[in-house]
N, C-alpha and C positions, 0 to 999 in steps of 0.2 A: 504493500500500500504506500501512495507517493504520500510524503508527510508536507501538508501546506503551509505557506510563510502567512499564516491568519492567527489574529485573537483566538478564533473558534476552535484552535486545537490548543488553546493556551492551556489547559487541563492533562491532557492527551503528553504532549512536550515534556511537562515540567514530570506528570509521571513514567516517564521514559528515562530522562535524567537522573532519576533518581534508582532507577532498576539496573543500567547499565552500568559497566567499566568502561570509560572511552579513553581513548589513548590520547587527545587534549580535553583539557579544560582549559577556555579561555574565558577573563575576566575584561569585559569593554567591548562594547557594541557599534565603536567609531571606526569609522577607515579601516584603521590597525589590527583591529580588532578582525573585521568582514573581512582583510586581503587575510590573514591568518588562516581562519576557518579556511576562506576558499582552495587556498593553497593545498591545506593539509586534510582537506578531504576528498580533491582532484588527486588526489597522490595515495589516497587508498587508507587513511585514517580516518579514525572512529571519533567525532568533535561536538561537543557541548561547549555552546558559548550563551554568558549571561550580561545581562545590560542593565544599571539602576535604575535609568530613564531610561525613555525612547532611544531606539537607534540612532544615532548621528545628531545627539540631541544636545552637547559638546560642541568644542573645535569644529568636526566633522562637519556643521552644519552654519561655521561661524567665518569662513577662510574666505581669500578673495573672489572665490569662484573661479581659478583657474587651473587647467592643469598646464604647469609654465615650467623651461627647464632651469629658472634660476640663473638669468642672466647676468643679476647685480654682483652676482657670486664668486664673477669674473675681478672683480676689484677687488674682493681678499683672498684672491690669489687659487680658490677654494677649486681647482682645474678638474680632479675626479669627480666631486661634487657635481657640477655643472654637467659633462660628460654621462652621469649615471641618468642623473636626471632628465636632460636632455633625450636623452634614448628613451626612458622613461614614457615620456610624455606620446611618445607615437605609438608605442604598443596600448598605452589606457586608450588612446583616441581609435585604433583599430577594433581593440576588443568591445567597445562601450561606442562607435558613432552616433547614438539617439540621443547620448549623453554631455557629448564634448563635441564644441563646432569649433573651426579655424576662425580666428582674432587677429586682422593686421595691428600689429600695433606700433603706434608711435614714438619715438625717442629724440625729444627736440636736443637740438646742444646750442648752447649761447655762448657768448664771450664772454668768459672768466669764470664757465660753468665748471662742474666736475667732467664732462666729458666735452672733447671737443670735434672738430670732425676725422682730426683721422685717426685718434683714440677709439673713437666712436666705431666708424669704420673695422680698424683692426678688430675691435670684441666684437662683431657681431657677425663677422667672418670668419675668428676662431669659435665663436658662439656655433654658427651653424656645422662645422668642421669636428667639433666634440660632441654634437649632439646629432650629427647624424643626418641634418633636416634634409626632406625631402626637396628636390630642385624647382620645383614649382612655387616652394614656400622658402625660398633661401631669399635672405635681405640683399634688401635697396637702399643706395643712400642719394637721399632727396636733398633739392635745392632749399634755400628757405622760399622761393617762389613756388616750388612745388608744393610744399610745409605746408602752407598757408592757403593753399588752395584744398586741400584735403580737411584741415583744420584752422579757420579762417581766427578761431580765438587762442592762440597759443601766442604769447608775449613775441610782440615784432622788435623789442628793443635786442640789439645785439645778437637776432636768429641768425644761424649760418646755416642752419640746414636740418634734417633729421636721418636716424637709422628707422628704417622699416621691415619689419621682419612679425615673424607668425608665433601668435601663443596660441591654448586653446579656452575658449568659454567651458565653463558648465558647472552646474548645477548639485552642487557638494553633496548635499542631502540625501537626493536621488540617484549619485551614482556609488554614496555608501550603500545604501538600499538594493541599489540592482545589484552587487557584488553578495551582498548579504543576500537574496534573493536564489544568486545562482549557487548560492554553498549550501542552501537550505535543498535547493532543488538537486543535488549529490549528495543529500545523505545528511550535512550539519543536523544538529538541534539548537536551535536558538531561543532566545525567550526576553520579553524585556520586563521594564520593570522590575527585576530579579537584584536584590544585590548581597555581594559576596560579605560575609560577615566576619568567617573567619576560616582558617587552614584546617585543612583532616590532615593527621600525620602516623607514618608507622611506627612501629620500633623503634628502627634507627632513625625517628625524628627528621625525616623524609617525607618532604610534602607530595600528599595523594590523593588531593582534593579541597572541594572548599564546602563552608558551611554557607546555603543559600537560604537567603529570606523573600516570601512571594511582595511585597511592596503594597500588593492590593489587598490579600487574603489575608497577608499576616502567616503566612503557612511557612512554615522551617522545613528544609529535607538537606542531605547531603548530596552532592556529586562527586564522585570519583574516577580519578582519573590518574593515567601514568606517568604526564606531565601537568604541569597549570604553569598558563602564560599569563601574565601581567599585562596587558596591554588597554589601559585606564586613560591613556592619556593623561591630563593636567591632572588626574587624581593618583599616578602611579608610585606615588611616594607617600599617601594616605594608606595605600592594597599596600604596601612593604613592608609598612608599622603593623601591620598584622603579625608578622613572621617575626621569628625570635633569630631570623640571622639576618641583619642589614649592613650594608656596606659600604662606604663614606662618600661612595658618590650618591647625587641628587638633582633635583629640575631647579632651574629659574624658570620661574612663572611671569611671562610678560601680555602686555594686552595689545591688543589689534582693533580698530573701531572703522569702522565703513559710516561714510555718510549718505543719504538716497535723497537727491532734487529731481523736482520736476522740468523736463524738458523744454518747455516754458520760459524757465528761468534761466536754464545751462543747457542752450539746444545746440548738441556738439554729435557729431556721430561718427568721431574718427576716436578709436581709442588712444589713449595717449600715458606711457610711461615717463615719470616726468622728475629730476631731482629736486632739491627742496631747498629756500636758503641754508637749513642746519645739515646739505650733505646727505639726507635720506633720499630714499625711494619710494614716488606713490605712484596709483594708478588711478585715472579716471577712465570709467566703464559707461556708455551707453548701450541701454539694455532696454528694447521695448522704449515704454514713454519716459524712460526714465535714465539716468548718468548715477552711478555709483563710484564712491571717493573713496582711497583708502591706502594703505591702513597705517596706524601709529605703531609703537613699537617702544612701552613704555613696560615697568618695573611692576606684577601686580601681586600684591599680599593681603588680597581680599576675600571674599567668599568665591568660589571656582565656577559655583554654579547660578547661570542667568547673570553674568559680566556687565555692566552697564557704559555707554556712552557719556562721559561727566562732559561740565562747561570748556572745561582743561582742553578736554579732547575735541570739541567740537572747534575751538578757538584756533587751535594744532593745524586742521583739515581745512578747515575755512580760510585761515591766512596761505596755503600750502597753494588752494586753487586761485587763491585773487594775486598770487605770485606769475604764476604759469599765465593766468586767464585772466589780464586786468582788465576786459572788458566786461568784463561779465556781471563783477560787482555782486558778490553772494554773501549773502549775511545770514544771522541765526534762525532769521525768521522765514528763510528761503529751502530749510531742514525738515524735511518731512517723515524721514523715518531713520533711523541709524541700526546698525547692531555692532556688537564687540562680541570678540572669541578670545580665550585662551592659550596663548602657546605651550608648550610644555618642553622647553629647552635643555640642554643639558650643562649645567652648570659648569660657566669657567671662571675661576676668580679672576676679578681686576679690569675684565669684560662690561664696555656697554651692551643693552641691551641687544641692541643694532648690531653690533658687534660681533655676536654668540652665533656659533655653528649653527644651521640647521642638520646638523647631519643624526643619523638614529646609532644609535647602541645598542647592545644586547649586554644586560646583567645577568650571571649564575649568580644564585645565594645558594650558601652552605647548604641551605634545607632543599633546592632542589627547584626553587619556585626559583621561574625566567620572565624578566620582564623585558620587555622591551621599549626601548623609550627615544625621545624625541622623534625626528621623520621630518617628512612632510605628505600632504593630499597624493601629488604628481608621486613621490615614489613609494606607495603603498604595498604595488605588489610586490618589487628589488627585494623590499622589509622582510615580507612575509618568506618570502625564496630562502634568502639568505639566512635567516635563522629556521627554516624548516631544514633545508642541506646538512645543517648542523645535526637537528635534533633528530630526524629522521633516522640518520645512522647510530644514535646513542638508542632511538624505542626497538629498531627494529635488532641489534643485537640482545636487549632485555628482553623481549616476545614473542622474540621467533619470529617476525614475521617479518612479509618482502612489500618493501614501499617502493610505488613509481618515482621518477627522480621530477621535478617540476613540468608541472604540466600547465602553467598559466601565461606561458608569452606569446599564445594564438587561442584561450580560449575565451570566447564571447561570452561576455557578464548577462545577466538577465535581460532579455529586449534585445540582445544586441548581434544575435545570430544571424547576419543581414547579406552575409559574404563581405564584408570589411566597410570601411571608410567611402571605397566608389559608388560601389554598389548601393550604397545607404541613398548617398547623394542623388543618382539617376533615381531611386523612388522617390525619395523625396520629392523630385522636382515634378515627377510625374504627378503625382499627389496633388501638390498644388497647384498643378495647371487644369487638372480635373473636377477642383472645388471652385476654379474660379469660371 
């Protein structure tokens, strides 16, 4: 019987979880969490995964909206980074097309910016060169005549021109969902609302599980398993205080805030990557009726969950675009909706925010429990691969048993089984010439 991704077997799941042994148990229901499962159940593993909240209800569902290969990444020098990521981003876009569309994006350079035109130029050439880009979507570098005709409100004082090159849109939420979709539809067991309270241990004080709470019911059961993975996101250093073996590494928690105006107001339709007077990186997104700002990249030691936009941050983003767009003239009253997410970094002393790796880790603790931390959206699956290659080889010598070796860099995510990226595109388009 196929087991469905519905509330309606909410019953059904959680008593299955509780009867089985599975060879993971994963704790987080974001990104991290869904390439995990998928990974490790396309590979012939037995996986229960639980979620406090909703799925992608976190980060997950807080991020810029892109799956991008970290361009900026290129200025601390970060060259594997960029390269993995880079690659990255064309297999999410193949496996998931319903999910992720091509973004030209913009990168103006002024006089006396941080990038200028042939700085500009050389990163986005090495940019396409480590990432792989496809030739169709390999950067251009425009005049500022051309600039400005694509993007008529990008600051004409001191323009020389821009870099033009491709990220991709989409839609965070929903394509943790379809990932989480297509592990459920192989076999996972997932459940939200669920959260982890606390470790089952052997003997030898060997983590073999976790003690789960139902959120809605109030219902306690254990799950057991031959591993349990940590992957919490911004809460993964909360799941580790559980365990009685922790290890001196830790997150920096920083915030991110997106602003949402009306087109109306900020009517731009060329998106545009853009630096900031203090040296940062933001994006403005036209989307629909709408331009989306973002994001900050500040210090945060507050509650994890439901993050807020303060005055701070709207001031931050609003001075960031009346820099870039002095025509435009946007003020507080001009803010229509905002949201803020979560980072979950990995702690370097002495580091600004800005600063700090995006790159992921994998921790062993004494007891057995694996978390994995930091990341980002774009390299979800890399995550999942790379500490699966690992663990794979340490369950299947304990089990006996024979695991496939990764099977996620051509399989289509829920929805997404369409024969690739072209093929999407020719329906697509049929589609819409048939509604119109």
């Amino acid at each position: 019987m196929v087991q469905l991704f519905s509330a309606f077997d909410r019953e059904t799941i959680q008593a299955k979880m509780a009867e089985e042994e599975f060879d993971l148990v994963i704790v987080g229901g974001g990104i991290t969490g869904a390439g995990i499962a998928l990974d490790a159940v396309s590979r012939g593993m037995s996986v229960a995964l639980i979620e406090m909240q909703d799925f992608a209800a976190g980060t997950s569902s807080r991020s810029t909206k892109l799956v991008h290969g970290g361009l900026r990444y290129l200025q601390q020098f970060e060259i594997k980074e960029v390269a993995d990521l880079g690659k990255e981003r064309a297999i999410v876009y193949e496996n998931g097309p319903h999910v992720t569309t091509p973004e030209w994006m913009m990168l103006p350079f002024h006089k006396g910016g941080n990038m200028g035109k042939l700085s500009a130029s050389f990163g986005i050439r090495l940019y396409d060169y480590l990432a792989g880009v496809k030739k169709d979507e390999r950067r251009k570098i425009l005049s500022a005549k051309e600039t400005l005709a694509k993007n008529p409100f990008v600051k004409k004082e001191g323009l020389k021109g821009s870099g033009y090159y491709v990220e991709y849109r989409t839609d965070d939420a929903r394509l943790t969902i379809e990932v989480m979709k297509k592990a459920v539809e192989l076999g996972a067991k997932v459940i939200n609302y669920t959260k982890a309270e606390n470790f089952l241990y052997d003997a030898k004080k060997q983590v073999v599980g976790v003690v789960a709470r139902d959120r809605i019911t109030g219902k306690v059961f254990d799950i057991k398993g031959h591993r349990v993975i940590n992957a919490a996101g911004p809460w993964v250093d909360k799941v580790r205080k559980m365990d009685y073996a922790v290890n001196n590494k830790h997150l920096r928690l920083t915030k991110g805030i997106h602003l949402v105006i009306d087109k109306t107001k900020f009517p731009m339709e060329q998106a545009v990557y853009f630096d900031t007077p203090d040296g940062r990186m933001v994006f403005a997104i036209p989307r629909e009726k709408k331009v989306y700002v973002g994001t900050t990249d500040t210090v945060y030691e507050e509650m994890v969950i439901n993050p807020k936009a303060n005055e701070e941050d709207h001031k931050y983003v609003i001075k960031a675009i009346n820099y870039m767009f002095p025509d435009v003239h946007i003020s507080e009253n001009d803010i229509e909706s905002s949201w803020a997410g979560v980072r979950p970094l990995i702690y370097e002393e002495g580091k600004d925010p800005s600063e700090i790796s995006r790159k992921d880790e994998v921790w062993f603790s004494e007891s057995g429990l694996i978390t994995m931390a930091g990341g980002k959206l774009t390299g979800y699956r890399k995550m999942a691969e790379k500490l699966l290659d690992e663990v794979s080889k340490a369950l299947a010598k304990e089990t006996g048993k024979k695991f496939k070796t990764v099977q996620t860099h051509h399989l289509p995510i829920s929805g997404g089984d369409v024969g690739g990226s072209k093929k999407y595109r020719r329906i697509h388009r049929e589609e819409s010439k048939r509604r119109e």
